[in-house]
C-alpha positions in Angstrom: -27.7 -3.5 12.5 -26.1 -1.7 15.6 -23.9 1.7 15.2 -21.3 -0.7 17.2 -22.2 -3.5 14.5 -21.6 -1.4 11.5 -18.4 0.2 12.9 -17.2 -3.7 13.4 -18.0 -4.6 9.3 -16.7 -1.9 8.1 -13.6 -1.7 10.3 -13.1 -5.9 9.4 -12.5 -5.0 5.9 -9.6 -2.7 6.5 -7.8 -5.4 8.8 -8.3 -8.1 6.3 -6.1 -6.0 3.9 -3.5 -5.5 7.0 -3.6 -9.4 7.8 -3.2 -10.5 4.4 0.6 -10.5 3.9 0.7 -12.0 7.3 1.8 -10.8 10.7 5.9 -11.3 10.1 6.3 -7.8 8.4 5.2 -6.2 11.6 8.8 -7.4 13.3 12.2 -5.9 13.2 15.0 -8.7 12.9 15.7 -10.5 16.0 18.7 -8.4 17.9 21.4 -10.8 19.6 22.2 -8.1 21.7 21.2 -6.7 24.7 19.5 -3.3 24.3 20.5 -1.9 27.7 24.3 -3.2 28.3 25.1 -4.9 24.6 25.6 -8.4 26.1 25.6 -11.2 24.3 24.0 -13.4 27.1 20.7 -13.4 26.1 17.8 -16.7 26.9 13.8 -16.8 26.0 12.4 -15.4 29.3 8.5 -15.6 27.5 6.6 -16.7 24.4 2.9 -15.8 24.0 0.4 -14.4 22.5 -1.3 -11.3 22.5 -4.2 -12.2 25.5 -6.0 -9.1 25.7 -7.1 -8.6 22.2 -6.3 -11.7 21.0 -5.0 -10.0 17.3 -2.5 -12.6 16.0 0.8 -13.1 16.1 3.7 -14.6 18.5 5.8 -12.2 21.1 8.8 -13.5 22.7 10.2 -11.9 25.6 13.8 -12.2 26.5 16.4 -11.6 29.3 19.9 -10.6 29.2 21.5 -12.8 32.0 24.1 -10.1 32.4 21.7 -7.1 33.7 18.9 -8.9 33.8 16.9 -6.3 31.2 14.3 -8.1 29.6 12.5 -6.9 26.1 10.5 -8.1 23.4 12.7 -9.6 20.6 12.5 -9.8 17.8 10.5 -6.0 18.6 7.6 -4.3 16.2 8.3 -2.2 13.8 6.3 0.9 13.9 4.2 -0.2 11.8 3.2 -3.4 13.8 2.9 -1.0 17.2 0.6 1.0 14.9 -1.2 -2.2 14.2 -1.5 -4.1 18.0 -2.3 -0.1 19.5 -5.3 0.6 16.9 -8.4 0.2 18.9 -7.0 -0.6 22.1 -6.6 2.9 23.8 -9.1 4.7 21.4 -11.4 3.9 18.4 -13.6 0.5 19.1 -11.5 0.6 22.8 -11.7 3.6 23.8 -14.9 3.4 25.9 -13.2 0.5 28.0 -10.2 2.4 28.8 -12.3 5.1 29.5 -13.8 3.5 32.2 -10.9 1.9 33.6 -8.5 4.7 34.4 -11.8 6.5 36.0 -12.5 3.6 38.3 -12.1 4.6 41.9 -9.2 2.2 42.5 -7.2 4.0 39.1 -8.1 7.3 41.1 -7.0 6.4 43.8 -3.5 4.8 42.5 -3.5 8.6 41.0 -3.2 10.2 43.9 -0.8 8.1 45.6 1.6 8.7 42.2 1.3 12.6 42.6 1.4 12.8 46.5 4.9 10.9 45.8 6.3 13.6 45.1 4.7 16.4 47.6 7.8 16.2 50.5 10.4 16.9 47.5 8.7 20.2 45.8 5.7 22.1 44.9 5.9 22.1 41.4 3.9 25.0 39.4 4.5 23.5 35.9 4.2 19.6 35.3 4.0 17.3 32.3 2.4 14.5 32.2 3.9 12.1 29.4 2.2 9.2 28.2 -1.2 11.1 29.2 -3.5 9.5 27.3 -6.9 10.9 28.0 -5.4 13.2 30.6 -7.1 11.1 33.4 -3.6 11.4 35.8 -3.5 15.0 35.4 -6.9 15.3 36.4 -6.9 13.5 39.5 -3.3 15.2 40.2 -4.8 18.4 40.6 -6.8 18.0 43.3 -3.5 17.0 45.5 -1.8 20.1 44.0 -4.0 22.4 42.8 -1.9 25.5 41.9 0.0 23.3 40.1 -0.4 23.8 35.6 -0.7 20.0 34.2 0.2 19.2 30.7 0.1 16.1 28.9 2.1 14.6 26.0 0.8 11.8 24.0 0.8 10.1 20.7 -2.7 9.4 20.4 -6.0 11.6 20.1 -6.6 11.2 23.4 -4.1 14.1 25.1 -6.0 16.5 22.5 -9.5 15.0 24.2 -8.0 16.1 27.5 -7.0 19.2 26.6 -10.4 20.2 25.2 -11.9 19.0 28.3 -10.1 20.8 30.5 -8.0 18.1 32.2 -4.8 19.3 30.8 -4.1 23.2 29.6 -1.8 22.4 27.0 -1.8 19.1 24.7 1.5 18.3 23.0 0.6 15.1 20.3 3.8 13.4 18.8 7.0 11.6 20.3 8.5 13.0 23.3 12.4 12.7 22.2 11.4 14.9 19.0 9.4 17.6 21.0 11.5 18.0 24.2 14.1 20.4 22.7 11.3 22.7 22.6 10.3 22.5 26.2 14.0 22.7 27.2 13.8 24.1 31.4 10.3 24.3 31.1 8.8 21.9 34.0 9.5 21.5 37.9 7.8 17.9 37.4 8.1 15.4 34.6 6.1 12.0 35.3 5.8 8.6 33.2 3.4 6.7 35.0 3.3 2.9 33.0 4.7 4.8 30.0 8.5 4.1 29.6 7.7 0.2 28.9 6.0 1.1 26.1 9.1 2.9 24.3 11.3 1.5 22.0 14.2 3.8 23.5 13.7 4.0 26.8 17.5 5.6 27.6 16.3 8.5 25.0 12.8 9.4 27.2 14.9 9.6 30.0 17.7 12.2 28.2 14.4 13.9 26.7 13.1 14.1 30.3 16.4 16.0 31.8 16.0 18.4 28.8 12.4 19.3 29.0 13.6 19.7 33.1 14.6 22.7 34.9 17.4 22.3 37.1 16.0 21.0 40.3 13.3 19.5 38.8 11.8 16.0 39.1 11.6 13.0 37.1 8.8 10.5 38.1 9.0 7.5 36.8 6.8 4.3 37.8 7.1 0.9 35.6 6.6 -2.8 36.0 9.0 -4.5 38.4 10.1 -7.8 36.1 11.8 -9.0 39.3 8.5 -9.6 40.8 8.3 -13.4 42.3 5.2 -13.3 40.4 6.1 -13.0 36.9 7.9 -16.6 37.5 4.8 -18.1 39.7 2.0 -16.5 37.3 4.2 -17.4 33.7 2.7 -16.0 30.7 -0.6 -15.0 32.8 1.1 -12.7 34.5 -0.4 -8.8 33.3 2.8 -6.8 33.6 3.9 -8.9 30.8 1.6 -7.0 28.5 2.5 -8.2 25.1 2.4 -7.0 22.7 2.3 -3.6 24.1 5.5 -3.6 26.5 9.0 -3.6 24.8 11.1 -3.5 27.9 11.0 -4.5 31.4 13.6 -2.7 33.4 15.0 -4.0 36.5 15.2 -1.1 38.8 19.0 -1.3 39.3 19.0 -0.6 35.7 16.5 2.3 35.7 18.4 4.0 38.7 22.1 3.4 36.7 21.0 5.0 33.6 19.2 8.2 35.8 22.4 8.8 37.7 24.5 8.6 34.6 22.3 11.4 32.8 23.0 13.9 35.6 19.6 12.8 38.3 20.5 12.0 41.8 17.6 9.4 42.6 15.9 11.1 46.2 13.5 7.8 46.4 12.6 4.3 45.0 9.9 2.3 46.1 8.3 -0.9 45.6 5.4 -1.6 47.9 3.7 1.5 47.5 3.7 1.0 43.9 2.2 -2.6 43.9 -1.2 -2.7 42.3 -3.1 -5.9 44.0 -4.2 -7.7 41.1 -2.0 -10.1 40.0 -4.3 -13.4 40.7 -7.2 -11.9 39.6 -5.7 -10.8 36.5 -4.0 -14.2 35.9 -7.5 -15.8 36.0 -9.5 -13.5 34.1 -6.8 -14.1 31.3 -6.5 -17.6 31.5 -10.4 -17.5 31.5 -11.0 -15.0 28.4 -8.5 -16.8 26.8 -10.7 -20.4 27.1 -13.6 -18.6 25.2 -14.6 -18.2 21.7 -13.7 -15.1 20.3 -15.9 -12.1 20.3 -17.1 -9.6 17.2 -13.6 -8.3 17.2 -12.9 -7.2 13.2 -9.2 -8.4 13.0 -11.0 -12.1 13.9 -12.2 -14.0 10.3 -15.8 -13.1 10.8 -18.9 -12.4 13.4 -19.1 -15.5 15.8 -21.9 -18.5 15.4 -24.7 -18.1 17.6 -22.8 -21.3 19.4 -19.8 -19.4 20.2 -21.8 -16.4 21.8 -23.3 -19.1 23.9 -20.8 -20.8 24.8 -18.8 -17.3 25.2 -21.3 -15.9 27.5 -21.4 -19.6 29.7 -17.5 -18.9 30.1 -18.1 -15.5 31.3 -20.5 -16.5 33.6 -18.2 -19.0 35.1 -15.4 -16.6 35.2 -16.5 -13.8 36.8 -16.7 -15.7 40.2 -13.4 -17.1 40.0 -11.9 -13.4 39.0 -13.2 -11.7 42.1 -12.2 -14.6 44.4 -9.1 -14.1 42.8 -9.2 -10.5 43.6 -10.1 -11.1 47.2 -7.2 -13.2 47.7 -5.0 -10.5 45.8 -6.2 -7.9 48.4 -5.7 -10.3 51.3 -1.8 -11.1 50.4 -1.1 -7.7 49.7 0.7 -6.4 52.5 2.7 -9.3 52.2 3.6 -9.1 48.6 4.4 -5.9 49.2 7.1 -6.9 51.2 7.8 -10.0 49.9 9.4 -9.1 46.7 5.7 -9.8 45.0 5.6 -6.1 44.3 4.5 -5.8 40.4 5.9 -2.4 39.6 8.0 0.2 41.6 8.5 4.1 41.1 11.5 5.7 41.4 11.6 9.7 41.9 15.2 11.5 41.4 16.6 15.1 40.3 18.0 16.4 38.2 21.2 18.2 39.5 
């Protein structure tokens, strides 16, 4: 038996226990409000299932017709983000996200976040929240290299970067609890794809103007639910992210609650932000989702050597649909960015 093999028994043992009461504890009660203006207005936007792990469970998604904010609902409960996180950003996963966010194309996206904000300041203290393995910091050193890069993060992972050197200081825990004690200390706070995740976005944003010096800049860059194709692409669409994201903010929204904290907003923008992968995305879910489930330890047991048959013959056939998909993402793409296509958009503003 594999190290990876024995990892996967040992670790199917401890989700058994987790799964056996069922999934329903890991859910708060369904709110009937809105969570951004306290509207009652509310309709299903989304129901699915989680598509990138494929760990059980239901996630609806809803909007409130009177700003338009959607969020999952009825949410997790920490305990159940605990649950859907484990082995997704570290343990069994942590060698695929590893690899993602130090593709080329993630480096590359990097550097167009951090250059973002070159004409407004050159900052010589920045934190980085929602690090992860520090891989943004990293790459946003090289466009400002006298800059100092923190990083702030739940996981292991900002501690991994700080040991290998691509942050100086590591700050593990939640950002509302620690900012008080980082009051006027940065010229640059950034949340690149982290605010979605929160189950309080309003208090990240108050914990960002405190951990802010006056002048300073808040960078903020999230999924843009107002994208045509979160309608086109339904539940395939990738931004949707469930179980992971809690709230999709419409940038009118975003911009509001910024301004009424004290920011004035100095730029948002929508095409620049757009990551060319929608289609491709949308197929290689719809695709992954069609096969037999892998060695994963919260599925019942190992798969027959049927299913890894007929698992690998899906992936075979997949893999040339996905990058035609992704050739047509890249061909549409100046028009999507202009389009309202645009899949996320980052606002910069600050704070007065």
């Amino acid at each position: 038996m594999t190290a990876q093999a024995e990892t996967v028994a040992e670790l199917r043992h401890r989700y058994r226990r987790d799964l056996a009461p069922g999934v329903e504890r890991f859910f708060e009660p369904r709110r009937v409000t809105c969570p951004w203006c306290s509207s009652d207005r509310l309709r299903e936007r989304l129901r699915t299932t989680d598509l990138i792990q494929h760990k059980p469970g239901t996630f609806v998604v809803e909007e409130c017709r009177a700003c338009g904010h959607r969020f999952q609902n009825p949410r997790l409960t920490p305990e159940g983000l605990d649950f859907y996180y484990r082995d997704f950003y570290d343990g069994l996963g942590a060698r695929t996200a590893d690899l993602i966010f130090r593709s080329p194309g993630s480096e590359a996206r990097h550097r167009a976040v951090a250059r973002s904000v070159a004409p407004f300041t050159d900052p010589r203290r920045w934190l980085d929240v929602g690090t992860g393995h520090g891989h943004f910091p990293k790459v946003a050193k090289e466009v400002f290299p006298r800059t100092a890069f923190d990083g702030l993060d739940l996981g292991e992972g900002v501690e991994t970067a700080a040991r290998e050197g691509r942050i100086e200081e590591a700050h593990r825990g939640s950002f509302t609890e620690l900012a008080d004690g980082m009051a006027g200390r940065y010229d640059v706070v950034s949340m690149h794809h982290y605010l979605e995740h929160t189950p309080d976005p309003r208090r990240q944003l108050t914990a960002a103007r405190t951990a802010l010096r006056p002048g300073g800049l808040l960078l903020v860059e999230v999924p843009n639910p107002e994208s045509a194709y979160a309608t086109l692409l339904g539940r395939w669409w990738l931004p949707w992210f469930q179980p992971q994201h809690l709230h999709l903010i419409p940038s009118r929204n975003l911009r509001g609650a910024v301004c009424e904290l004290g920011f004035t907003v100095v730029t948002t923008e929508r095409g620049a932000a757009h990551q060319p992968v929608d289609l491709a995305a949308a197929v290689a879910l719809r695709m992954f989702d069609l096969m037999p489930r892998g060695d994963a330890p919260w599925h019942p047991g190992p798969p027959t050597a049927l299913a890894r048959s007929l698992r690998t013959a899906v992936l075979a056939a997949a893999l040339p649909a996905v990058a035609a998909a992704y050739g047509l993402d890249r061909l549409v793409a100046p028009v999507a960015r202009r389009a309202g296509l645009s899949n996320a958009y980052r606002l910069v503003a600050r704070r007065d």
